[in-house]
C-alpha positions as CSV (number, residue, x, y, z in Angstrom):
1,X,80.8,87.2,-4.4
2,X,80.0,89.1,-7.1
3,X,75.9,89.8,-7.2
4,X,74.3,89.2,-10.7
5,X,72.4,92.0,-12.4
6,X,68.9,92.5,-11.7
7,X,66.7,93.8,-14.5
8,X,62.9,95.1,-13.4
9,X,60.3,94.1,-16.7
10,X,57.4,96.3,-16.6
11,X,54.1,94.7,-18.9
12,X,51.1,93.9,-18.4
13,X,51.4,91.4,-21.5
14,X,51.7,88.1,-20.2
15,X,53.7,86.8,-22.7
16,X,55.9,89.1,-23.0
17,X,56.6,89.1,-19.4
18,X,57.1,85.5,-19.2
19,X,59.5,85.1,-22.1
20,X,61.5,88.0,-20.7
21,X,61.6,86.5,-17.6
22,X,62.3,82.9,-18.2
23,X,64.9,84.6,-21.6
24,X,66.8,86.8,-19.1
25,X,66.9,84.4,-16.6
26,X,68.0,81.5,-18.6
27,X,71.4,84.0,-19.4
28,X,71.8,84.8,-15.6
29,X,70.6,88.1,-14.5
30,X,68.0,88.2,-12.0
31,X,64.3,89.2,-13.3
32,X,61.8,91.3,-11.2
33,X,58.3,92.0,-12.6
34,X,55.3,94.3,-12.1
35,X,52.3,94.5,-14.3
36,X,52.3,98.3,-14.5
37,X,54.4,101.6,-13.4
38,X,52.0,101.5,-10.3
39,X,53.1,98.1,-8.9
40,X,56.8,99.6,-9.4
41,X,55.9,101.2,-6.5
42,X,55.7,98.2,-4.2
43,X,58.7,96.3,-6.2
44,X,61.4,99.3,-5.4
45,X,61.5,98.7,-1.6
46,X,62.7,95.2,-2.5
47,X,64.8,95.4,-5.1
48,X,67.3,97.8,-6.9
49,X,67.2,97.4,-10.5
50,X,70.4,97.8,-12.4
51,X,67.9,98.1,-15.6
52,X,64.3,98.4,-16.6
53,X,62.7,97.0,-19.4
54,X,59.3,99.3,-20.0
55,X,56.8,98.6,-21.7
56,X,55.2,102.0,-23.0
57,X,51.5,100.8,-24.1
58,X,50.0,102.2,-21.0
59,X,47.9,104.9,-21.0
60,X,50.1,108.2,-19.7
61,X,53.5,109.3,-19.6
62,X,54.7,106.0,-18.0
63,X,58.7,106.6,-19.2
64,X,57.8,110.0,-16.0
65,X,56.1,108.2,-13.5
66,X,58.9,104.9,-13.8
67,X,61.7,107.8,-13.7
68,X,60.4,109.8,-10.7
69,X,59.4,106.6,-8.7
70,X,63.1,105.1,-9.8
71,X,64.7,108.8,-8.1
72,X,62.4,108.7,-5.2
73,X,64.6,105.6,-4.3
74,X,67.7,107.2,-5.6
75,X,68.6,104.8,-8.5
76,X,69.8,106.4,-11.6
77,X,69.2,103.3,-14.0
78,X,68.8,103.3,-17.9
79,X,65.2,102.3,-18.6
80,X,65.0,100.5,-22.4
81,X,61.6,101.3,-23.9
82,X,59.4,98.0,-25.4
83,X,57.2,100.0,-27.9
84,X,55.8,98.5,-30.8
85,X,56.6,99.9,-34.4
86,X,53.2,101.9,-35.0
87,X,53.4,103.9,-31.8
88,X,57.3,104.5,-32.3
89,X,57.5,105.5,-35.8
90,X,60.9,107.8,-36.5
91,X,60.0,109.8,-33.3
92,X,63.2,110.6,-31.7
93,X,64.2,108.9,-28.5
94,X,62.0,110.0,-25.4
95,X,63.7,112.5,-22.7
96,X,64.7,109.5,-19.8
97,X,64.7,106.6,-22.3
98,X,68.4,105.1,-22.5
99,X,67.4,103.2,-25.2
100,X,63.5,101.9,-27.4
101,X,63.3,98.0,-28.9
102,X,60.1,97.7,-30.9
103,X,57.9,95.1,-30.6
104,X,58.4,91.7,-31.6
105,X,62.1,92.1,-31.7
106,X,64.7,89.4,-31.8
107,X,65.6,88.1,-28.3
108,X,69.9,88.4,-29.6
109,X,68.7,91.8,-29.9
110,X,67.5,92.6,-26.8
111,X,70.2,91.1,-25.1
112,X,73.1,92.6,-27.0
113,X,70.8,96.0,-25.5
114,X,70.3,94.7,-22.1
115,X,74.4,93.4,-21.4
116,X,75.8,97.3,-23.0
117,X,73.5,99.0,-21.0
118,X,74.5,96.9,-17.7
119,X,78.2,97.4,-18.0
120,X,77.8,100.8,-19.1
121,X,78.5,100.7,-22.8
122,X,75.6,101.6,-24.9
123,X,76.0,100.2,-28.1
124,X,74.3,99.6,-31.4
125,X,71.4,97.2,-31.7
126,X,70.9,95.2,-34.9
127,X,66.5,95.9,-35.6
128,X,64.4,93.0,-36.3
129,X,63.8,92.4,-40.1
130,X,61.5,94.6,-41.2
131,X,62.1,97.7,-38.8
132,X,64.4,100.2,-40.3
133,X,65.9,102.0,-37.3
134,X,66.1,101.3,-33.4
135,X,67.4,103.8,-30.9
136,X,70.1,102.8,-28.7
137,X,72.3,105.5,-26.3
138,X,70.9,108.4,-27.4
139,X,71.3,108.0,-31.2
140,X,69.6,106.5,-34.6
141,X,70.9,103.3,-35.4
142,X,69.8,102.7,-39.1
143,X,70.3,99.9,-40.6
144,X,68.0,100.0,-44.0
145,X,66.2,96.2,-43.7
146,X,62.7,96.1,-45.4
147,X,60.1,93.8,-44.8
């Protein structure tokens, strides 16, 4: 029996956690959640994510610290960074990201990101109206909307 995907959602946004969880859920992979890189800590015993959702408001290089935690249990596992559009600007994809969504983003979106990056294939992600670029693999993808 084939085990379904588990996906690890780091926020301390309760919203956001709870329509990831209840979103992802809904389509079949499994959903862990911690409130912050910290409780990552206590979640990894437990569970071995196939992919982690980030959110990168926190204070600190929290993209490092959810890396180095994910390699002290030997899991080599994209990790998509939830940023919103003011703190990403342009800025090119972070060293350790596999992939950035900005905040809100349309939930057909995030999945098309979520199922490429689980069977390996990192694709192209259509942005929310209004964003002009979102990074995906380790490229660009532009797609010229305006708000």
């Amino acid at each position: 029996m084939q085990r379904e995907p588990t996906i690890l959602v780091v926020t301390s946004e309760p919203v956001i956690c709870e329509l990831l969880y209840e979103t992802l859920r809904e389509f079949g992979y499994n959903v862990v959640t911690a409130a912050n890189v910290g409780r990552v800590a206590a979640v990894l015993p437990m569970v071995a994510p196939n992919l982690v959702l980030l959110d990168t408001h926190y204070p600190g290089d929290s993209l490092s610290a959810c890396r180095r935690l994910l390699q002290e249990y030997c899991l080599d596992v994209p990790i998509v960074l939830l940023t919103t559009a003011n703190s990403a600007g342009h800025a090119s994809l972070p060293e350790g990201a596999a992939a950035q969504m900005r905040l809100p983003f349309v939930l057909g979106d995030l999945l098309t990101c979520v199922s490429c990056w689980l069977c390996g294939r990192p694709g192209p992600v259509a942005c929310p109206v209004g964003v002009e670029a979102v990074h995906c693999g380790k490229k660009e993808i532009a797609v010229g909307w305006s708000a």
